[in-house]
DSSP file (Angstrom, degrees, kcal/mol; ACC not computed):
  #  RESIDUE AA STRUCTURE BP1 BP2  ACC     N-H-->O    O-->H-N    N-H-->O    O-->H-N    TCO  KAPPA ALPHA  PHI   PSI    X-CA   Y-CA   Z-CA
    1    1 A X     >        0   0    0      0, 0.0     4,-2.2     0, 0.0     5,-0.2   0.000 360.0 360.0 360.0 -53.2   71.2   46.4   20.1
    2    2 A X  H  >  +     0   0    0      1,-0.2     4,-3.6     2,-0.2     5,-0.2   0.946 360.0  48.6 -48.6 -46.8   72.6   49.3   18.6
    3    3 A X  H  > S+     0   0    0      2,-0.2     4,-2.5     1,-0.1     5,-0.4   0.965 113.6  54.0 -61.7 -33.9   70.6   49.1   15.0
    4    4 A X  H >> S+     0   0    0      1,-0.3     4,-2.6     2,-0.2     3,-0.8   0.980 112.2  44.2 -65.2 -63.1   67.5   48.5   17.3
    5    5 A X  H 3X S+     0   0    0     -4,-2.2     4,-1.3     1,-0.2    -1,-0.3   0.792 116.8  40.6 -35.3 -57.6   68.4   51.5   18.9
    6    6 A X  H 3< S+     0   0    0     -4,-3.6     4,-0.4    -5,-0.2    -1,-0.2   0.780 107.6  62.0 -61.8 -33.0   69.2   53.6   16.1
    7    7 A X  H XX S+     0   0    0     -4,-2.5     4,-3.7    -3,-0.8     3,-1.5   0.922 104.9  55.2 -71.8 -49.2   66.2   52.3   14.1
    8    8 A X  H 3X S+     0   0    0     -4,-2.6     4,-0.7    -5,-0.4    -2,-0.2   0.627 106.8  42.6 -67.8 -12.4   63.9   53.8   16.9
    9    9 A X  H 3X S+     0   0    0     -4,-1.3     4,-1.4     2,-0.2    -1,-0.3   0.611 110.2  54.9 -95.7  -3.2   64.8   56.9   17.0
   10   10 A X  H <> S+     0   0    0     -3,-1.5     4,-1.0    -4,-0.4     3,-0.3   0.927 110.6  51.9 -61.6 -72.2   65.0   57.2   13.4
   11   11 A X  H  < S+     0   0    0     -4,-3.7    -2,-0.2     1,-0.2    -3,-0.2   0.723 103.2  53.0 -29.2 -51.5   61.5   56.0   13.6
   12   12 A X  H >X S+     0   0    0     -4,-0.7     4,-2.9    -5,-0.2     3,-1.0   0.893 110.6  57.6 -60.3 -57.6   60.3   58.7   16.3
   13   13 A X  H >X S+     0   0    0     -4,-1.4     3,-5.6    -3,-0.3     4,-2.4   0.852 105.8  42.1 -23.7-106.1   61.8   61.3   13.7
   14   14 A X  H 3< S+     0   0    0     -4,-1.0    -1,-0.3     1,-0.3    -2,-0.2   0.069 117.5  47.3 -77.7  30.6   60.2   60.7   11.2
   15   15 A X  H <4 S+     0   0    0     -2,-1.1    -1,-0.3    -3,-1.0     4,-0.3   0.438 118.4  41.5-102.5 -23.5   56.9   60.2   13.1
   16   16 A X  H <X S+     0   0    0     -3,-5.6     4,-2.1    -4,-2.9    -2,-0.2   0.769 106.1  66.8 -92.1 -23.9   57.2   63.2   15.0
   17   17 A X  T  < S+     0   0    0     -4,-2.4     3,-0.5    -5,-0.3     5,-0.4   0.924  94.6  48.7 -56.5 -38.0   58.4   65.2   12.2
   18   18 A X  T  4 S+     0   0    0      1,-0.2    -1,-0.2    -4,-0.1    -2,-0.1   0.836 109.0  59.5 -64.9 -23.4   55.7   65.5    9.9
   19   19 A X  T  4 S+     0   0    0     -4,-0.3     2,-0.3    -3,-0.2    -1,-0.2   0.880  90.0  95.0 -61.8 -35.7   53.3   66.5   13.3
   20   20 A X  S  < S-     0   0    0     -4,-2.1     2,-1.1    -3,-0.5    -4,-0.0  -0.543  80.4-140.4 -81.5 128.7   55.8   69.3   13.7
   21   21 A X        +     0   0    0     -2,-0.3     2,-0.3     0, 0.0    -1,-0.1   0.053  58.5 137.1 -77.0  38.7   54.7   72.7   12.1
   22   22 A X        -     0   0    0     -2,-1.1    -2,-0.0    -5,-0.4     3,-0.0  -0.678  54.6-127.4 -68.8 115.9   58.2   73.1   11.0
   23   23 A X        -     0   0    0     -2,-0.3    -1,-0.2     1,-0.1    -3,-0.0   0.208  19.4-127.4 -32.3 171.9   59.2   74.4    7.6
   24   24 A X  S  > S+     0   0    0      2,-0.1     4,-1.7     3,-0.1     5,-0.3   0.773 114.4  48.9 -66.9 -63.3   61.6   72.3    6.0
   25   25 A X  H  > S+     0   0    0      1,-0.3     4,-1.8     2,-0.2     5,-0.1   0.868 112.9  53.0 -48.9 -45.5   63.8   75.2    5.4
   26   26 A X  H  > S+     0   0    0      1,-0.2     4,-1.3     2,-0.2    -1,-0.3   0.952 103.2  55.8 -31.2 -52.8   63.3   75.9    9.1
   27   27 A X  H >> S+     0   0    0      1,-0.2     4,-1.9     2,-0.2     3,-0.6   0.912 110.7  41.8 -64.7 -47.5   64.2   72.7    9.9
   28   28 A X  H 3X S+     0   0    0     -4,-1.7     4,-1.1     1,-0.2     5,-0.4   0.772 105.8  64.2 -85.8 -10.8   67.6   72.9    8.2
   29   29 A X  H 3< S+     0   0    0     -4,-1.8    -1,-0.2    -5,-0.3    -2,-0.2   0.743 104.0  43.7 -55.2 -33.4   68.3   76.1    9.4
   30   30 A X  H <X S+     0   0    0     -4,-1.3     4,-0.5    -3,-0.6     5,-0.2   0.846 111.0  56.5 -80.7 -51.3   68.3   75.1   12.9
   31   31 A X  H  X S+     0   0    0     -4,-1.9     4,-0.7     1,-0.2    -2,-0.2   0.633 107.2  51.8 -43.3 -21.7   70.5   71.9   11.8
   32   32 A X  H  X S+     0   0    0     -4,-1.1     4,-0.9     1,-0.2    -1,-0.2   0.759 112.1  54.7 -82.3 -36.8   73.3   74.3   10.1
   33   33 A X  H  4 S+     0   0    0     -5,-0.4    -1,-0.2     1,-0.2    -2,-0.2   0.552 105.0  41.4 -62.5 -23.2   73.2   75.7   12.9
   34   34 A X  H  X S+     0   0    0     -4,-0.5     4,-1.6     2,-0.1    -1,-0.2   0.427  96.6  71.9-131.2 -51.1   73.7   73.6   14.9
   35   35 A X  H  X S+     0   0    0     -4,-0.7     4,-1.9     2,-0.2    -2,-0.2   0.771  85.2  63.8 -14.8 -71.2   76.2   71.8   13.5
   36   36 A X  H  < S+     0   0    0     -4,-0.9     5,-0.3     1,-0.2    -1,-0.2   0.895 105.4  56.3 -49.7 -43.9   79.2   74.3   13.8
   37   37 A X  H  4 S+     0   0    0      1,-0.2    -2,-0.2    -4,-0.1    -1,-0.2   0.953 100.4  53.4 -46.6 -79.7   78.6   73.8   17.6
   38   38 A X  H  < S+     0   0    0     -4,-1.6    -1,-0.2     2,-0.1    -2,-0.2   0.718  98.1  78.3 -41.2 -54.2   78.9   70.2   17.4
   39   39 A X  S  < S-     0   0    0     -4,-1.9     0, 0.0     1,-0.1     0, 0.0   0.031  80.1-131.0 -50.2 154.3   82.5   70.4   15.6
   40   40 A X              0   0    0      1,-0.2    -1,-0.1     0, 0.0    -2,-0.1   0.505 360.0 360.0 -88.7   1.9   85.5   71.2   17.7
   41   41 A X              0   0    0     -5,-0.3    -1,-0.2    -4,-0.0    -2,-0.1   0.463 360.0 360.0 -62.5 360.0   86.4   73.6   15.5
């Protein structure tokens, strides 16, 4: 259930991404960012 799961949002990504007028560099610029947060650090 989980791979199903996982596979579909995977999926959604990279169907929605290309739609999005996002840089790339944008894109990982928010991710870096984003990131630090996540960590408990």
């Amino acid at each position: 259930m989980q791979d199903l799961e996982a596979s579909a949002s995977s999926g959604f990504l990279f169907h929605a991404v290309p739609v999005l007028p996002i840089p790339t560099s944008q894109l990982w610029y928010c991710l870096s960012s984003l990131i630090p947060r996540l960590r408990p650090d």
